[in-house]
C-alpha positions as CSV (number, residue, x, y, z in Angstrom):
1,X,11.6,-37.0,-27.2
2,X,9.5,-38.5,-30.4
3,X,8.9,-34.9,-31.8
4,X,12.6,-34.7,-31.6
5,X,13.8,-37.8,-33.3
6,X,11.0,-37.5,-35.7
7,X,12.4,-33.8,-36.6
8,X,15.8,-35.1,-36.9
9,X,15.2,-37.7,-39.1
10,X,12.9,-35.3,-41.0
11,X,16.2,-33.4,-40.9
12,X,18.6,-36.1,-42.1
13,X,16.3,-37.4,-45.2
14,X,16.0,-33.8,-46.4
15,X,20.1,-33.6,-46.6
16,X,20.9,-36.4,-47.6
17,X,20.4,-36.5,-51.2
18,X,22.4,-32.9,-51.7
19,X,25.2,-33.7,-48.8
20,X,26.0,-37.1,-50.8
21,X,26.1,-35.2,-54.0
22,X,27.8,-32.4,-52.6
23,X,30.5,-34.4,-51.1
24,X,31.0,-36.3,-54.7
25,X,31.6,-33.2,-56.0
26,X,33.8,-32.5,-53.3
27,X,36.1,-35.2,-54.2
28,X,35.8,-34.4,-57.9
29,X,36.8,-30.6,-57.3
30,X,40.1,-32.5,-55.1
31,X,41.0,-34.4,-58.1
32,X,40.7,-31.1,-60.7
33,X,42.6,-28.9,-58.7
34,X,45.9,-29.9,-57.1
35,X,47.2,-28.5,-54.1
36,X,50.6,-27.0,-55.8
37,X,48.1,-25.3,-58.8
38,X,46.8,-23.2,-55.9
39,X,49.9,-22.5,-54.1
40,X,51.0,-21.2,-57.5
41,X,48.2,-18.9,-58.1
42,X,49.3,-17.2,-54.7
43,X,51.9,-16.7,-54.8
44,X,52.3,-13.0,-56.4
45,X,51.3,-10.3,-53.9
46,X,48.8,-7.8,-55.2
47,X,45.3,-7.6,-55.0
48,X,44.8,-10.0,-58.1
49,X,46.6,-12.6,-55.7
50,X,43.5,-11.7,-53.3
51,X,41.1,-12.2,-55.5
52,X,42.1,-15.5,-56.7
53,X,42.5,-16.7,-53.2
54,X,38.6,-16.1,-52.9
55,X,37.4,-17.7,-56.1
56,X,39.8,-20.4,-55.7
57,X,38.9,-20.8,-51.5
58,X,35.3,-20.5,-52.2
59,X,34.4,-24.2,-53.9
60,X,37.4,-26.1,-52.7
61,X,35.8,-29.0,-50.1
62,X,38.0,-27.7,-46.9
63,X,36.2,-26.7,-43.5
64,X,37.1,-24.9,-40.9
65,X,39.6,-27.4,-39.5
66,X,40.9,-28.6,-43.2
67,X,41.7,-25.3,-43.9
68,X,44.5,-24.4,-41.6
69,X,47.1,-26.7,-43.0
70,X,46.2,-25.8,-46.5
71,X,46.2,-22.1,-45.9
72,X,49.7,-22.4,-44.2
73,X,51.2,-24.5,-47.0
74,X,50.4,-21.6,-49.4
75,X,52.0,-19.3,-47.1
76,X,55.1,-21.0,-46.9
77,X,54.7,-21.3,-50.8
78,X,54.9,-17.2,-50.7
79,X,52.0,-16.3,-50.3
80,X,51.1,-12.7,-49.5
81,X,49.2,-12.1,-46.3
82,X,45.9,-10.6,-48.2
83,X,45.7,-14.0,-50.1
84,X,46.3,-15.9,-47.2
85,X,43.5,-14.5,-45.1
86,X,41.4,-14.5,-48.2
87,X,41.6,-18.4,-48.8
88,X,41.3,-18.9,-44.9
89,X,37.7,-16.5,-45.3
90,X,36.3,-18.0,-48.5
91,X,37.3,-21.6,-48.0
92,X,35.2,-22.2,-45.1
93,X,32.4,-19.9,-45.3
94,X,31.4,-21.8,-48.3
95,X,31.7,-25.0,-50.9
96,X,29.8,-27.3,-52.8
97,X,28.8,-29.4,-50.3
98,X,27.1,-26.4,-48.5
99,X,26.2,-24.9,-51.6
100,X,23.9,-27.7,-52.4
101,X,22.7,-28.3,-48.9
102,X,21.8,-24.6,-48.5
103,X,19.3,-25.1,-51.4
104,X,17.6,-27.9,-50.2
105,X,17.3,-26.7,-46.7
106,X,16.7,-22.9,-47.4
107,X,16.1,-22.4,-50.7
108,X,18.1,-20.5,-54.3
109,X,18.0,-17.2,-52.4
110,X,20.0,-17.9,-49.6
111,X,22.2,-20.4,-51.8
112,X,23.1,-17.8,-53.8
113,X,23.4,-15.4,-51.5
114,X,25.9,-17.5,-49.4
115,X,28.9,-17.3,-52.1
116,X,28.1,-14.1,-52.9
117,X,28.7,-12.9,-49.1
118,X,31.6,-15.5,-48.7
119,X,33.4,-13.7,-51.8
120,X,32.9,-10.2,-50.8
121,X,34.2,-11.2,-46.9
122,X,37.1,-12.7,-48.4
123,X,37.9,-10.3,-50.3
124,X,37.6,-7.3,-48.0
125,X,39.3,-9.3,-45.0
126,X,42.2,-10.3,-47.6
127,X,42.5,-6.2,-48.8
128,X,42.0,-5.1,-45.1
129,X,45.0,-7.5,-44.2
130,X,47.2,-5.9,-47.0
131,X,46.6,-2.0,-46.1
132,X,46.8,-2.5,-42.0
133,X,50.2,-4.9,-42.3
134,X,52.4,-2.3,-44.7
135,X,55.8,-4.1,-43.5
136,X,55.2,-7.1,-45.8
137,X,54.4,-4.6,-48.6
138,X,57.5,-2.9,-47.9
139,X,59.4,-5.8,-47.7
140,X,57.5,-7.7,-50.9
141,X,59.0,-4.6,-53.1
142,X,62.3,-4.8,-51.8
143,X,62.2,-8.6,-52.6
144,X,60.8,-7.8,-55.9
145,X,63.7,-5.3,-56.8
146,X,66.2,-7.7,-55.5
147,X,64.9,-10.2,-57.9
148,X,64.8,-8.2,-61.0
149,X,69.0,-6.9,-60.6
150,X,69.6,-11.0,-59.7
151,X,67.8,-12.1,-62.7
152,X,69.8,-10.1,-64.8
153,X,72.9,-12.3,-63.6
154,X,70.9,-15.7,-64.0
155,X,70.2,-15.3,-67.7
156,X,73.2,-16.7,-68.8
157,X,73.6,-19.6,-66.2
158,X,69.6,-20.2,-66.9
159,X,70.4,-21.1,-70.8
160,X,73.6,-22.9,-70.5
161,X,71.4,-25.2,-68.2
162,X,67.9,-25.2,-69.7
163,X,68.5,-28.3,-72.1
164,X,69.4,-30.3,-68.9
165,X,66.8,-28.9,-66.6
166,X,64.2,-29.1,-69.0
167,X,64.9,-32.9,-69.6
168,X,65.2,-33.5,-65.3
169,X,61.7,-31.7,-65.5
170,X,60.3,-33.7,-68.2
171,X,61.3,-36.8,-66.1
172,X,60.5,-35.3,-62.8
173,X,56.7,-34.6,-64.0
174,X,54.1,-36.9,-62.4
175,X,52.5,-38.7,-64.7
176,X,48.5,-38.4,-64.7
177,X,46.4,-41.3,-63.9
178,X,43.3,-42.3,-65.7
179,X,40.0,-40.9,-65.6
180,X,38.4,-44.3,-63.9
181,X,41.3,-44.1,-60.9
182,X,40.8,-40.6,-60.6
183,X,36.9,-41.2,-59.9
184,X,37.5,-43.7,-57.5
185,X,40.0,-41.6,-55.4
186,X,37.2,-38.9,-55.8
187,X,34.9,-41.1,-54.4
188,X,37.2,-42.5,-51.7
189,X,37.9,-39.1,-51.1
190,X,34.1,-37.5,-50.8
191,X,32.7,-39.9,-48.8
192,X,36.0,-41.1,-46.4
193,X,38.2,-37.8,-46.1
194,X,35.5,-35.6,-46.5
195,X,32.6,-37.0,-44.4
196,X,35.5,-37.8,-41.7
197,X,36.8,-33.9,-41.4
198,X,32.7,-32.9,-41.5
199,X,31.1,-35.7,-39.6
200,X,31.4,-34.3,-36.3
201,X,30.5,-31.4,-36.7
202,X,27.4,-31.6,-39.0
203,X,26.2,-34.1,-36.3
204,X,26.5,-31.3,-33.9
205,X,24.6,-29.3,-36.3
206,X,21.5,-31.7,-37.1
207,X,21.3,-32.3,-33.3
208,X,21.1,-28.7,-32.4
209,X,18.7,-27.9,-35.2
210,X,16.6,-30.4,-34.2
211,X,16.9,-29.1,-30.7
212,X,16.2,-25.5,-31.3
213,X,13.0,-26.6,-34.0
214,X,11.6,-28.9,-30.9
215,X,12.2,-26.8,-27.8
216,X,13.2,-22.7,-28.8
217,X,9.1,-20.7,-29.1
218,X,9.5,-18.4,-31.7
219,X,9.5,-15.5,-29.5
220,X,12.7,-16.1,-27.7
221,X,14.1,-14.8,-30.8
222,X,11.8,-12.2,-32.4
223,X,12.4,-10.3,-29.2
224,X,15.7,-9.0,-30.7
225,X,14.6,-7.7,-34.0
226,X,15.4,-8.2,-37.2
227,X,18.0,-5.0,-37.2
228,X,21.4,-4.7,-36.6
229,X,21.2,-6.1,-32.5
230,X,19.9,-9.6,-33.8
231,X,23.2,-9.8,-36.2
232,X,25.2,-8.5,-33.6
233,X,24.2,-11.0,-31.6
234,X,24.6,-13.7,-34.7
235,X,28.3,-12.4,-34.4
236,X,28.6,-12.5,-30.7
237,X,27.4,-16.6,-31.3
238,X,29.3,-17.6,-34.0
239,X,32.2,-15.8,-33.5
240,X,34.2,-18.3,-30.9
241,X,32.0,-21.7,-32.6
242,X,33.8,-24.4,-34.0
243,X,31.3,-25.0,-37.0
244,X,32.1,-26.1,-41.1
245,X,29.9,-24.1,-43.7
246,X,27.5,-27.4,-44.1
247,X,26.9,-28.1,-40.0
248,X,26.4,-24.3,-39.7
249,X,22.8,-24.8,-42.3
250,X,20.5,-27.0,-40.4
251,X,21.0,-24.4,-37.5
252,X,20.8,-21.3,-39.5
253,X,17.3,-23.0,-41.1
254,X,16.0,-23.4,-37.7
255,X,16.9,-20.2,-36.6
256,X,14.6,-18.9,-39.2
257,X,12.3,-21.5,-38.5
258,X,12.2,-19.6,-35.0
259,X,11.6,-16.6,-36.0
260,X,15.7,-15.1,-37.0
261,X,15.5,-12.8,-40.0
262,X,17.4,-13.7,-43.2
263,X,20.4,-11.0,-42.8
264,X,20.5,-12.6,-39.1
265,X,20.9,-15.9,-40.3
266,X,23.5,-15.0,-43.1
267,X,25.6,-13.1,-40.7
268,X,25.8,-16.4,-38.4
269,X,26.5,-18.5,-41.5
270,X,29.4,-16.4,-42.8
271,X,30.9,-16.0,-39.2
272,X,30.7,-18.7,-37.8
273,X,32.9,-20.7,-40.3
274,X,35.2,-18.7,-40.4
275,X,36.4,-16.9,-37.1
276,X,36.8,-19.8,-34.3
277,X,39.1,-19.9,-31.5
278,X,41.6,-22.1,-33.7
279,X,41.7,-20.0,-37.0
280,X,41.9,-16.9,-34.8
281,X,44.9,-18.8,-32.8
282,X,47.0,-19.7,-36.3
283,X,46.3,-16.2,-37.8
284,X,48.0,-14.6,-34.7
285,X,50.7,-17.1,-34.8
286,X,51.7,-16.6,-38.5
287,X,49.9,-13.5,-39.8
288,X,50.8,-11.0,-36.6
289,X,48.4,-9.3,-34.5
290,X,47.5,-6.6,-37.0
291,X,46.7,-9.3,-39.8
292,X,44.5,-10.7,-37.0
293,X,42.5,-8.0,-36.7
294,X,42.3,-6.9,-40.1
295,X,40.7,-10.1,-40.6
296,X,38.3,-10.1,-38.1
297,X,37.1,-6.8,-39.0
298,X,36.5,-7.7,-42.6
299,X,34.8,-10.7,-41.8
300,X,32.5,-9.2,-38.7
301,X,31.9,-5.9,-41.1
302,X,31.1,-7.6,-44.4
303,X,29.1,-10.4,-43.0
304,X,26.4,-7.7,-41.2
305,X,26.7,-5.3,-44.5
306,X,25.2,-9.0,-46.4
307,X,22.8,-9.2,-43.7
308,X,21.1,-6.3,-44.1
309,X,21.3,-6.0,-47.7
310,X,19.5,-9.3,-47.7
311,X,17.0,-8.2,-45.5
312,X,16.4,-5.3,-47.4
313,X,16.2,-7.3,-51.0
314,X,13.7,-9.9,-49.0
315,X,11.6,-6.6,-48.1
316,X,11.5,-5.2,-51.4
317,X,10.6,-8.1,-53.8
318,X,8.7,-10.0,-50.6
319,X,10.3,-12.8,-51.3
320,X,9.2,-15.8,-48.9
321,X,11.5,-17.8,-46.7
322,X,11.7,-21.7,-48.4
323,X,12.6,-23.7,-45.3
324,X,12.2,-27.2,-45.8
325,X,12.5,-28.4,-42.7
326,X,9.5,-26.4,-41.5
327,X,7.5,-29.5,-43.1
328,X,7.4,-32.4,-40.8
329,X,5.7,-35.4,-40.6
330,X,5.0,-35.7,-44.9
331,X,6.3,-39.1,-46.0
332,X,9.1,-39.1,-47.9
333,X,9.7,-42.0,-50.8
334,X,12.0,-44.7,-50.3
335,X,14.8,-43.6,-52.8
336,X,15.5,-40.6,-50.5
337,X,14.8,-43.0,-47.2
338,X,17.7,-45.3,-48.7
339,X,19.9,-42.1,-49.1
340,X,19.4,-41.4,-45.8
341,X,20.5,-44.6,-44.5
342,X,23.5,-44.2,-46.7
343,X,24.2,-40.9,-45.0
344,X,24.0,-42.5,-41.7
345,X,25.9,-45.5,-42.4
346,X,29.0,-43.3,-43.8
347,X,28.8,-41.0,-40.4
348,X,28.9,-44.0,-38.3
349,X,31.6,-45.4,-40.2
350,X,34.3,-42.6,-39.0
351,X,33.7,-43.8,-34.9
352,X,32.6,-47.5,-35.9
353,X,35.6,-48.7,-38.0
354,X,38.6,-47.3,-35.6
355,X,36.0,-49.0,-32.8
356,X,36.0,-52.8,-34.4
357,X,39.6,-52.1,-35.5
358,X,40.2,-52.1,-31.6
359,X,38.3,-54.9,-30.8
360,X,39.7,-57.1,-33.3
361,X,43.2,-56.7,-32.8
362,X,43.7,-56.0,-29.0
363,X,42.3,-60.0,-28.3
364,X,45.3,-61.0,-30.9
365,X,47.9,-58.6,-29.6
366,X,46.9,-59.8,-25.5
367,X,47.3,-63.3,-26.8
368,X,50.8,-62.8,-27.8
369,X,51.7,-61.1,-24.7
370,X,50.4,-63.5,-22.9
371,X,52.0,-66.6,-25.0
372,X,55.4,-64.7,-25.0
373,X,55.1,-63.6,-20.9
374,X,54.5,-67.3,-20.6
375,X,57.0,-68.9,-22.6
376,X,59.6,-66.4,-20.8
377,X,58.2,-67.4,-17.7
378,X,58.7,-71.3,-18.1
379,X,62.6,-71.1,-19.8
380,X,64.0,-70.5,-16.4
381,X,62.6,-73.7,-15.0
382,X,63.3,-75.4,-17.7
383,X,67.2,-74.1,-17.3
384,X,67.5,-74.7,-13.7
């Protein structure tokens, strides 16, 4: 029980420095890029549309359960299916937040090679989407032609009504607050929003790290390989789980810490973001079954192509695995202790606060149910 709090905390201090950075960049990145700036940018079908939706997807601070709601809003918006499933790969598989934990916790190869593999799955999964569901293609031209001949009659209306539109816009634009309000909603957004979508599920993530770096010899996984069965099996694992890009790193890190090759760990870091019983459930929904699959394919493909490139580079240069958390007991300085308290406090904060909020306002609102029951209770004696 000691060797597994000890490795936990170990664990916590490590990330807590890049997770609190990460999720201030988070809130930054919120404040940059609006949500109706993206819906924009997807909105024209094509493979451009695609690729946007992965570069756009891949630093935005959403998880797996954040990104649903955004990824339908920029369908309704008009967005094409390809760009759809490409912001629903890229957003979760990856981010700033994750970026910057990955190199703490693993080290610049793998937080490199994280992006890199969220980009290319994105992108494949979004042109995979396009090819297999032709019907939207068919019916995006048809649009498209129908728009051009209708544009020819709007011309006219269009510049008898531009002064007065163009005044109602004028008016209609929000106006931009200042820099110092901005920081603070990024702040109030990085470490409240942010740390309240992630909270649960990076806990679940320390905790089974820990877990797997206390308990799991490192033979129980070396017996599958370090070939195309151990990243099956990644896939098999992280297919159905319910895990963000940042929870996901402290378990990939002990998975190599047990003896998981890189490409293995990759392929559970880039699937298991992204395909989980919900996102699988909404793509269905909205994107048909063919979309569905398309999607899956791209991801489960790409992600085990990554795998074993990296393996392969890790071969050639020997390049040596950097996993921080493989060095416990070292003393850390109190900066980074006080960071990690911080960390801790913020987590506790999303169960805590709704918690006292309860407390402190049931005792009040039983007191006036009480008072009122009672004051009911005595007006018909006083009556008869």
């Amino acid at each position: 029980m000691m060797n597994f709090l000890s490795i936990f905390w170990d664990l916590v201090l490590e990330s807590a420095p890049w997770l609190l950075v990460g999720y201030l960049l988070a809130g930054i990145i919120k404040q940059v890029i609006p949500s109706s700036w993206v819906e924009k940018q997807l909105s024209s079908p094509g493979f451009v549309s695609i690729v946007k939706g992965a570069f756009i997807g891949a630093p935005l601070p959403l998880c797996s359960c954040g990104v649903i709601p955004t990824a339908l809003a920029v369908r309704k918006a008009g967005a094409s299916k390809g760009a759809t499933s490409s912001f629903l790969v890229a957003t979760p598989e990856t981010g700033v937040d994750s970026i910057s934990f990955s190199y703490a916790v693993l080290g610049p190869v793998f937080a490199i090679a994280r992006p890199v593999g969220a980009l290319i799955s994105a992108i494949v999964a979004g042109v995979l989407v396009t090819t297999f569901d032709k019907e939207e293609a068919a019916a995006l031209t048809e649009q498209s032609s129908s728009n051009c001949c209708d544009s020819k009659k709007q011309v006219v209306e269009e510049k008898t009504s531009e002064s007065c539109c163009a005044s109602k816009q004028k008016a209609a634009e929000p106006t931009v607050p200042p820099l110092s309000q901005r920081m603070i909603s990024a702040v109030q957004y990085g470490y409240g929003r942010m740390i309240s979508d992630t909270a649960k599920w990076l806990v679940i993530g320390l905790v089974a790290a820990a877990v797997i770096t206390a308990l799991v010899p490192q033979s129980f996984f070396t017996q599958w390989g370090d070939g195309l069965l151990a990243m099956i099996i990644m896939v098999i694992v992280g297919l159905p789980m319910y895990i963000c890009a940042t929870a996901s790193t402290p378990v990939a890190a002990s998975l190599l810490f047990a003896g998981v090759s890189p490409g293995a760990a990759l392929v559970f870091m880039l699937t298991g973001p992204a395909t989980n019983i919900a996102t699988i459930g909404v793509i269905r929904e909205h994107l048909g079954n063919r979309s569905m699959i398309a999607y899956l394919t791209g991801v489960i493909v790409t992600a085990i192509a990554c795998g074993l490139i990296l393996n392969q580079l890790y071969a050639s240069f020997g390049w040596s695995l950097q996993l921080s958390m493989a060095e416990h007991g070292e003393s850390y300085p109190l900066w980074r202790q006080l960071l990690g308290i911080a960390l801790v406090a913020l987590i506790a904060r999303v169960w805590v606060q709704p918690l006292l909020q309860k407390l402190f306002s049931n005792p009040q609102g039983d007191s006036r149910n009480s008072t009122s029951g009672g004051s009911q209770s005595n007006q018909p004696v006083q009556q008869s």
